[in-house]
C-alpha positions in Angstrom: 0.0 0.0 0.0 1.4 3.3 -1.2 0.5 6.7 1.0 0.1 10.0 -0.3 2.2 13.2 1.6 -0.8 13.7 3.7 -1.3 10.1 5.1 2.5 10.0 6.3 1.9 13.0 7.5 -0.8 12.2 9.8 0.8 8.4 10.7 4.2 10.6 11.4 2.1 13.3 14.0 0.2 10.4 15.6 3.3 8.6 16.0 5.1 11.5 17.4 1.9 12.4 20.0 1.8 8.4 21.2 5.8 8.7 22.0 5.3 12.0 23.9 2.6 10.6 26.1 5.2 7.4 26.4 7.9 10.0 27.5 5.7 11.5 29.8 4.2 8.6 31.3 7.6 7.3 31.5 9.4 10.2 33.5 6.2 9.7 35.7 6.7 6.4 36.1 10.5 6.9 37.2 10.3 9.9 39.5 8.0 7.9 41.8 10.0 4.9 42.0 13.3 6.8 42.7 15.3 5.6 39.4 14.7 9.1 37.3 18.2 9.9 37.6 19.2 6.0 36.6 21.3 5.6 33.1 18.9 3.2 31.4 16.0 5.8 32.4 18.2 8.6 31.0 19.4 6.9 27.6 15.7 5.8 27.0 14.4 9.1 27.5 17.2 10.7 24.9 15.8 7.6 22.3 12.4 8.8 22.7 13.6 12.4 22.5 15.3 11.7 19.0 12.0 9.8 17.7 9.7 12.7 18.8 12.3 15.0 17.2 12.3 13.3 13.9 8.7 12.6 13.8 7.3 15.8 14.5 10.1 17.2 12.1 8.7 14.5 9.1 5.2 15.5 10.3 5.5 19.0 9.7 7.5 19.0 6.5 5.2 16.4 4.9 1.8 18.6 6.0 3.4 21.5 4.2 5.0 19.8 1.3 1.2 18.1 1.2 -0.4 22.1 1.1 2.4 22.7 -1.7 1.8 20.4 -4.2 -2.3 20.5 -3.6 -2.0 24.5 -4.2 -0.1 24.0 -7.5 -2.3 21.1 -8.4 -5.3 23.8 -8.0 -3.3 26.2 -10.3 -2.7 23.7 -13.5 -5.9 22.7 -13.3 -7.1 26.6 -13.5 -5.0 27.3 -16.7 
């Protein structure tokens, strides 16, 4: 199955929203057991850190790259 820029888009934000409530949840989770400050806790949080960075970052570009090519799609088909 092939997706247009929009669908990745959308798959890229949703992914990006489920690992910030997995970040969050996470921290949570470790403050109130006392390992927040633990090297797996920190090493995990910098991995989920880099996927939200990259996801959001694909999500945005891909929602404006969609707008793009939909606005000069509506200007060929005006001419």
């Amino acid at each position: 199955m092939e997706f247009n820029e929009r669908t990745r888009a959308r798959l890229y934000a949703v992914t990006c929203l489920a690992c910030i409530v997995w970040l969050i949840q996470s921290l949570c989770e470790s403050n109130a057991d006392g390992s927040l400050a633990s090297w797996a806790t920190i090493v995990f949080s910098l991995c989920l850190g880099v996927v939200i960075a990259w996801t959001g970052w694909n999500a945005f570009t891909g929602w404006n790259a969609a707008d793009e090519k939909q606005e000069e799609d509506a200007t060929k088909n005006r001419r």
